[in-house]
N, C-alpha and C positions, 0 to 999 in steps of 0.2 A: 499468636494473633489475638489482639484485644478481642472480648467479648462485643464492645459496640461498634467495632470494623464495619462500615456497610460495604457491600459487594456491590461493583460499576463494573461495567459488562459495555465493554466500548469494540462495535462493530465498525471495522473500515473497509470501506470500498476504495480500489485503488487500482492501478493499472502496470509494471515494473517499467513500463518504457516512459512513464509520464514524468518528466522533471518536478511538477511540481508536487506528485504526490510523493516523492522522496522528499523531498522539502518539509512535508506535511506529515511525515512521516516521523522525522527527524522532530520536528517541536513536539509534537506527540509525545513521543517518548523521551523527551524533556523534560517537559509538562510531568508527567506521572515522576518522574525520577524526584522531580524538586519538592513535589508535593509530599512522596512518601521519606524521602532522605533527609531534606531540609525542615520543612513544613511541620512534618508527621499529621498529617490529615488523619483522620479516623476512618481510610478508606483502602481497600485493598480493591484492584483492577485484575480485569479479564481480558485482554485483545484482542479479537480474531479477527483477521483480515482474507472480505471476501474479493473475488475477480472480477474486471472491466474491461474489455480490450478499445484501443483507441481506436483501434484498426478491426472494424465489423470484420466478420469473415466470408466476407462476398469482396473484399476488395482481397485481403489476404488470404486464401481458405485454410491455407496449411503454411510448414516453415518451411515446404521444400521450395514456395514461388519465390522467383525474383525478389532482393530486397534493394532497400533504397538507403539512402543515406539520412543522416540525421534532419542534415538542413534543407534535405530534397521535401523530406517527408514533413517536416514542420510548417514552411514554407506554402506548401501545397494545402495541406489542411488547413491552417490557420490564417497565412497573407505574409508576405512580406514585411512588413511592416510589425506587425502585432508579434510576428518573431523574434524579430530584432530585439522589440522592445521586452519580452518576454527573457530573452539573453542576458540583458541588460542584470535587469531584478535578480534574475537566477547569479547574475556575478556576484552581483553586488552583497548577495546572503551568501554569497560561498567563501568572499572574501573577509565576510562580519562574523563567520563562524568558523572561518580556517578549513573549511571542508572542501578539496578540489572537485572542479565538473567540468568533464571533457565533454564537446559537443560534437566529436569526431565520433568516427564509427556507425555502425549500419542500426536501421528501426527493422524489427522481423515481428510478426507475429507473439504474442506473448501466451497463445495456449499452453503452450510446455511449462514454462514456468509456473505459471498458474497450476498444472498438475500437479507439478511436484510440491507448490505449496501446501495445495489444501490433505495431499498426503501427508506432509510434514504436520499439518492441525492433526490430521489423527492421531501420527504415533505418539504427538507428545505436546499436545496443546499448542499455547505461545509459547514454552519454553523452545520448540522443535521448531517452528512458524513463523517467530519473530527472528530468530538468528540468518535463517534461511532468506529469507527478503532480504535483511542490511545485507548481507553478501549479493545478492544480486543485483541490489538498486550499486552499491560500489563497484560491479565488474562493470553495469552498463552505463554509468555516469561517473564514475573516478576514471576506469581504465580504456573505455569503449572498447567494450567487448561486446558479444552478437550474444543475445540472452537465449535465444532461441537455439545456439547451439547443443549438440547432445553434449560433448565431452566437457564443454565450459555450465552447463548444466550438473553434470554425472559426478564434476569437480566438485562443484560447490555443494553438493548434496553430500559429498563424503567428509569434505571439512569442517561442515555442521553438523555435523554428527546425524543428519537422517536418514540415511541409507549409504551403505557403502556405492562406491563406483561401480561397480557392474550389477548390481541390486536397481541402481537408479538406471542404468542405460535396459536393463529387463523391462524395467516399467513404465520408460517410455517407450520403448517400443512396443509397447502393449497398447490397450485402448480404456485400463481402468484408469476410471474419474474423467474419462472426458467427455463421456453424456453428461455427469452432472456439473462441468466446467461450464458447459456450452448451455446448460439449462438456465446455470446462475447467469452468465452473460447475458443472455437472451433477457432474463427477468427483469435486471436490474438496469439494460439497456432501455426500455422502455417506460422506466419511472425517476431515471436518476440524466439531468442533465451535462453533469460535469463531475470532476473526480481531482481531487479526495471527496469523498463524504464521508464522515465522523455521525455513528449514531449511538447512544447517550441510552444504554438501559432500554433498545426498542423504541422509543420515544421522541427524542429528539433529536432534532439533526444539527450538527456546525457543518456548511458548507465552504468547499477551499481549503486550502493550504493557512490556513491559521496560527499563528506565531503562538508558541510556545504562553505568552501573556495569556489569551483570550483563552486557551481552554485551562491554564491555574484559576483563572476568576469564575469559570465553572466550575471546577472541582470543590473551591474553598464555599460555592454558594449549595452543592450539593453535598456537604460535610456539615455545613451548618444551618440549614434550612429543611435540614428532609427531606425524605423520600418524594412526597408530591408535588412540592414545587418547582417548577422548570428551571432546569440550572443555568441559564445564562438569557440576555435579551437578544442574544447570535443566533438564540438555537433556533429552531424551527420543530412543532409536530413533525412527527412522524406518521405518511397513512401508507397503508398496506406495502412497507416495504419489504415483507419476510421474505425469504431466499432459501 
């Protein structure tokens, strides 16, 4: 690693049931690929991705309640309409990127995942963190699968390497990390109106699902401008969003 390497510490908020922050997700780590593969920016990244649920947990409290279906639940939350149209955009990037997205299969609760994510930040940073999410955003929007389940969970925890299958079904059956799941949610539910949110070093914020373009023109203005200057006219301060 060059000596003049600056260190970018990109915190995302994000939810596994949310299409768009798969989406958001996906140029993200686009974005960083192009900059450090292609580019060669003088910058090396940090990613950790914290928890959102879309679904409070006064409507869902747990995975064992009733679940609903994808277009029940989108439908309901958002309209009609604003679904559709939301379908649409989501094809239209799947089709421009070759990435399939099924809109079949059920919405559950996303606590579990979320535990086992920020587990996975422990044992082993983004390397453990990052692999863990792309597997689950592709079982619940490539394949509709129920992310809330334990075994399609226990799965995917042992194919990424962060804990074996019956390691991961021990720990969710336990109750570690999920005060501090339900703490983050709670936190972040009250100061952050929608998700993704992309934060920038503490500092700044990209709200939405942002193409792959708008956070390179950050990166390249935060590689050549310095530490104090704010890296894009997207961005927004940052106040009191610590977690």
């Amino acid at each position: 690693m060059s000596a003049f390497n600056r260190p970018v510490k990109l915190t995302v908020i994000s939810d596994v049931i949310c299409p768009n922050c798969n989406i958001g997700q996906h140029e993200l780590i686009g974005a960083v690929s192009y900059c450090q593969d292609t580019l060669h920016l003088p910058l090396t990244f940090e990613i950790e991705f914290l928890p959102f649920r879309l679904i409070p947990t006064r409507i869902l409290p747990d995975e064992n309640t009733p679940k609903v279906s994808k277009d029940e639940f989108f439908t309901s939350t958002v309209g009609k309409e604003p679904w559709a149209a939301m379908q649409a955009s989501i094809m239209k990037w799947s089709q421009e990127k070759n990435i399939p997205i099924a809109f079949k299969g059920l919405v559950s609760q996303s606590t579990r995942a979320h535990r086992l994510s920020r587990k996975a930040y422990q044992i082993g940073g983004q390397n453990k963190q990052l692999p863990f999410l792309c597997a689950v955003f592709r079982a619940y929007l490539e394949e509709g699968r129920d992310v809330a389940d334990l075994d399609v969970l226990s799965d995917i925890s042992e194919q990424t390497g962060v804990m074996s299958k019956q390691e991961a079904l021990d720990f969710l059956h336990s109750d570690e990390l999920l005060e501090e799941v339900n703490t983050m949610c709670e936190k972040v539910r009250s100061k952050v109106t929608g998700v993704p949110m992309t934060i920038i070093d503490g500092k700044w914020c990209v709200q939405g699902g942002q193409s792959s373009d708008v956070f390179i023109q950050i990166f390249k203005k935060l590689a050549y401008t310095g530490v104090s200057a704010a890296p894009s006219p997207f961005a927004a301060p940052v106040v009191a969003l610590t977690v």
